[in-house]
DRENPA-3360 file (N, C-alpha, C; in nm, 2 decimals, always signed):
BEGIN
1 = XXXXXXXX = +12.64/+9.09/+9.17/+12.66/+9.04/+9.30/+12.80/+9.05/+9.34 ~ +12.85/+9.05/+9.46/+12.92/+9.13/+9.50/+12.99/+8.97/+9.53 ~ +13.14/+8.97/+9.52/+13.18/+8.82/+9.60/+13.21/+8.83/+9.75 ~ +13.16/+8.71/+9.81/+13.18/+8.65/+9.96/+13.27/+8.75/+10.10 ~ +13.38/+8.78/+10.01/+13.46/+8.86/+10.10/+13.40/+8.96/+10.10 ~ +13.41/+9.05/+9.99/+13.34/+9.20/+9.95/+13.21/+9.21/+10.05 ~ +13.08/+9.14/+10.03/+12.98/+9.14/+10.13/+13.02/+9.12/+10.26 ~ +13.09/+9.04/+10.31/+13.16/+9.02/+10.44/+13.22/+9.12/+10.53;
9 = XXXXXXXX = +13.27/+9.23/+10.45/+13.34/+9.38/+10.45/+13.30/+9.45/+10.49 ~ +13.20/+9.43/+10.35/+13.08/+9.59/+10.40/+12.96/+9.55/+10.53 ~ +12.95/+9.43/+10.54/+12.85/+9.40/+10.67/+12.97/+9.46/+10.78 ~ +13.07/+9.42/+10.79/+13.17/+9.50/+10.91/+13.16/+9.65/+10.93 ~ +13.18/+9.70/+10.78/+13.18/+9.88/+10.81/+13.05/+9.88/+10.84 ~ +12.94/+9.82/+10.78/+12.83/+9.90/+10.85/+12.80/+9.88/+10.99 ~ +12.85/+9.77/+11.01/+12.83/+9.71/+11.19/+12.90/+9.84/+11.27 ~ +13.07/+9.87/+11.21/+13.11/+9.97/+11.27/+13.04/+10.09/+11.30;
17 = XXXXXXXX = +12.98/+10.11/+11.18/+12.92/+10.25/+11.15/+12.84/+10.27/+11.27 ~ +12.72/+10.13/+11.25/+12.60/+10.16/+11.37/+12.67/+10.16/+11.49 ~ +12.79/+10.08/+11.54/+12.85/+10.12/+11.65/+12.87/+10.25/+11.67 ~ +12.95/+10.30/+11.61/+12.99/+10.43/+11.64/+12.89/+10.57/+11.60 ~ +12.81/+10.51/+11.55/+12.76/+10.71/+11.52/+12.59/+10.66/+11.53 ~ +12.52/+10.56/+11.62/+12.37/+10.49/+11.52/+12.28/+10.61/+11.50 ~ +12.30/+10.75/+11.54/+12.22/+10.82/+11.47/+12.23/+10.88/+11.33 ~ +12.35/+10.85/+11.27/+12.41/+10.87/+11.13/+12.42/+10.76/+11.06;
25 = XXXXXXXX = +12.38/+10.65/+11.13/+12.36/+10.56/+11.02/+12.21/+10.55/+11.00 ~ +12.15/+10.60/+11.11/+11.99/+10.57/+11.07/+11.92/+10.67/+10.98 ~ +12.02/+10.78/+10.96/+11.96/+10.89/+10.93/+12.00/+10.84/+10.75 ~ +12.12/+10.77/+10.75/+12.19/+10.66/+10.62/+12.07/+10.61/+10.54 ~ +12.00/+10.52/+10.66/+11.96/+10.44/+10.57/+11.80/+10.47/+10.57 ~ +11.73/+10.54/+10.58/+11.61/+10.62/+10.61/+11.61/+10.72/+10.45 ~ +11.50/+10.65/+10.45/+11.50/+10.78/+10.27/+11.35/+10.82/+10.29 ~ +11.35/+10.94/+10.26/+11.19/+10.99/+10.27/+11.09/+10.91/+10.13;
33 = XXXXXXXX = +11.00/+10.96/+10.10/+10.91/+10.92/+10.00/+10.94/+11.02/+9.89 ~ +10.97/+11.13/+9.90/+10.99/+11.21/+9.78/+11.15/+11.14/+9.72 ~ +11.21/+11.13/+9.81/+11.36/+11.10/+9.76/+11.32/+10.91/+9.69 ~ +11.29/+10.84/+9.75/+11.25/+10.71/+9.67/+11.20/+10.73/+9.55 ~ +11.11/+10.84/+9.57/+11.03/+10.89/+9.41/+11.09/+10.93/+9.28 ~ +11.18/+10.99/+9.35/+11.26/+11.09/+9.28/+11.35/+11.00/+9.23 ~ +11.44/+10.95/+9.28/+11.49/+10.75/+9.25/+11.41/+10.72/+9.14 ~ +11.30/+10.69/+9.16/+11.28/+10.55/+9.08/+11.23/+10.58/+8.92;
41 = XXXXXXXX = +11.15/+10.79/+8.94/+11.07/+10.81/+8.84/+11.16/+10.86/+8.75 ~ +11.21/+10.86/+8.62/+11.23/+10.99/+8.56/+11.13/+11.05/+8.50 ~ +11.24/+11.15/+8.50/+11.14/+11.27/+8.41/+11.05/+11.27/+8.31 ~ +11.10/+11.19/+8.23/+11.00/+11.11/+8.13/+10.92/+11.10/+8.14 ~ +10.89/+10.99/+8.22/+10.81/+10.96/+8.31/+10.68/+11.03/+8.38 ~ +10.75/+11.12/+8.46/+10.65/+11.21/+8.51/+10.62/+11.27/+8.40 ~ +10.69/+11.33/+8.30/+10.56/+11.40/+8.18/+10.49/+11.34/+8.10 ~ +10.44/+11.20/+8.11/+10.42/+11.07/+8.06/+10.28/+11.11/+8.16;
49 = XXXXXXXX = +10.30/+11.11/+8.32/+10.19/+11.10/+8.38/+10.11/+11.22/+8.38 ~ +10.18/+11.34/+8.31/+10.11/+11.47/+8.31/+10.02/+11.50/+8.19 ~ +10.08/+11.40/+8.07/+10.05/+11.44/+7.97/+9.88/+11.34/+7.93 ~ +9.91/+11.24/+8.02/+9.80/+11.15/+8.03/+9.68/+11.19/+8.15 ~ +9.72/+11.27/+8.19/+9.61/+11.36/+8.27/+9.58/+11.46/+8.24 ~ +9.63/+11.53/+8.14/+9.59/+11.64/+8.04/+9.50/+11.60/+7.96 ~ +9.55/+11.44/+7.89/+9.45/+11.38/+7.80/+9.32/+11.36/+7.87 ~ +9.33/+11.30/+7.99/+9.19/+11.26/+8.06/+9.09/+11.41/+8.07;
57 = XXXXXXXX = +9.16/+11.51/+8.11/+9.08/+11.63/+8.12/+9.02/+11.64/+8.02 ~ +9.08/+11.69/+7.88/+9.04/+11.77/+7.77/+8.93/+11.64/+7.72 ~ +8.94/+11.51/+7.75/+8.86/+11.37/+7.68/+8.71/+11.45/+7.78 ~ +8.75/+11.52/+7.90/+8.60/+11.50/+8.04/+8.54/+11.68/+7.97 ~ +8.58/+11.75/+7.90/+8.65/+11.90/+7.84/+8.51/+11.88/+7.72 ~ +8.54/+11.77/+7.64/+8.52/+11.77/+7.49/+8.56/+11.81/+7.41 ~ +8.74/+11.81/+7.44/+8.85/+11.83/+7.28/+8.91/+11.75/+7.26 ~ +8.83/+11.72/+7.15/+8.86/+11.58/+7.10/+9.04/+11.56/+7.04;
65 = XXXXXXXX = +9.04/+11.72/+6.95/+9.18/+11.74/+6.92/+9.30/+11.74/+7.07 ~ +9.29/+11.80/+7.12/+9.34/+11.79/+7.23/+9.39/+11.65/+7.30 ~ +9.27/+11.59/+7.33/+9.27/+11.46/+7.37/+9.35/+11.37/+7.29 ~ +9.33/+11.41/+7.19/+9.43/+11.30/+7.15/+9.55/+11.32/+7.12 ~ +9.59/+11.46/+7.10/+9.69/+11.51/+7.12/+9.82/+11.44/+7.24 ~ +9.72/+11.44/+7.32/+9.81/+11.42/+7.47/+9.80/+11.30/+7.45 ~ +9.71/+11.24/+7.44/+9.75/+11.09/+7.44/+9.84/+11.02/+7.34 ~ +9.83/+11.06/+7.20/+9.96/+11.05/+7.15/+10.03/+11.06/+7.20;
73 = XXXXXXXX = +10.12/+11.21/+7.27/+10.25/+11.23/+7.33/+10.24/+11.13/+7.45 ~ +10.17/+11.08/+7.53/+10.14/+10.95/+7.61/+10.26/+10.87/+7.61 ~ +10.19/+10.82/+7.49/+10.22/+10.71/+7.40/+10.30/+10.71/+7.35 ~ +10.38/+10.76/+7.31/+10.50/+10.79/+7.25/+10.66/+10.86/+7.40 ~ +10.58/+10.88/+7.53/+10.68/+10.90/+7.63/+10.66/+10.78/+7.68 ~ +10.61/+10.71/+7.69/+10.58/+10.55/+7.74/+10.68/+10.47/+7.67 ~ +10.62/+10.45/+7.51/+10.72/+10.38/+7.44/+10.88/+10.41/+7.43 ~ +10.91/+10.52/+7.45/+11.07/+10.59/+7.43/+11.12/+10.53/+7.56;
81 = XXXXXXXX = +11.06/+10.53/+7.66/+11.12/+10.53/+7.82/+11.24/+10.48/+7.79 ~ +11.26/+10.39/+7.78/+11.43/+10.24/+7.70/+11.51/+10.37/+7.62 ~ +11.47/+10.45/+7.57/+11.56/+10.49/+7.46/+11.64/+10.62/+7.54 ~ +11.77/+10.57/+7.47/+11.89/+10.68/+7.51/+11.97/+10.73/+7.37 ~ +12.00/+10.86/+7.43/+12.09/+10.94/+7.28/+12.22/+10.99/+7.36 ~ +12.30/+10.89/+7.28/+12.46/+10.87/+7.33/+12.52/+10.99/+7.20 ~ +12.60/+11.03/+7.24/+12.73/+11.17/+7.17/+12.80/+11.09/+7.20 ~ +12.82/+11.07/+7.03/+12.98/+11.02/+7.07/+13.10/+11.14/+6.97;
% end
């Protein structure tokens, strides 16, 4: 959290902003749906949701090997989400 002054600041530039330009600030603060998406999911993630719709197929398929294949890797991109590999 930002202190008293600092927020007080930035409420001013943005006041200015929408003064002076309000179709550059609307265009600012306007995010499409792909771009929030793209924000919120990573990658991981998304192959998390691919890999669990792969499993759902091959489970509707009858490969059994398969199925569980993916769902392992699931399961294991779910659980890592938190995990980071720092170089140092």
């Amino acid at each position: 959290m930002l202190p008293r002054d600092e927020r007080r600041r930035l409420r001013e530039i943005e006041q200015q902003l929408v003064d002076e330009d309000p179709k550059l600030a609307r265009r600012l603060s306007q995010t499409s749906t792909f771009g929030y998406l793209r924000a919120r999911v990573s990658a991981r993630m998304a192959l998390a949701a691919a890999a669990s719709v792969l499993s759902l197929m091959c489970l509707f398929l009858n490969e059994g090997a398969a199925a569980l294949t993916a769902a392992a890797l699931t399961g294991f991109l779910v659980i890592s989400r938190t995990w980071r590999i720092e170089l140092h």
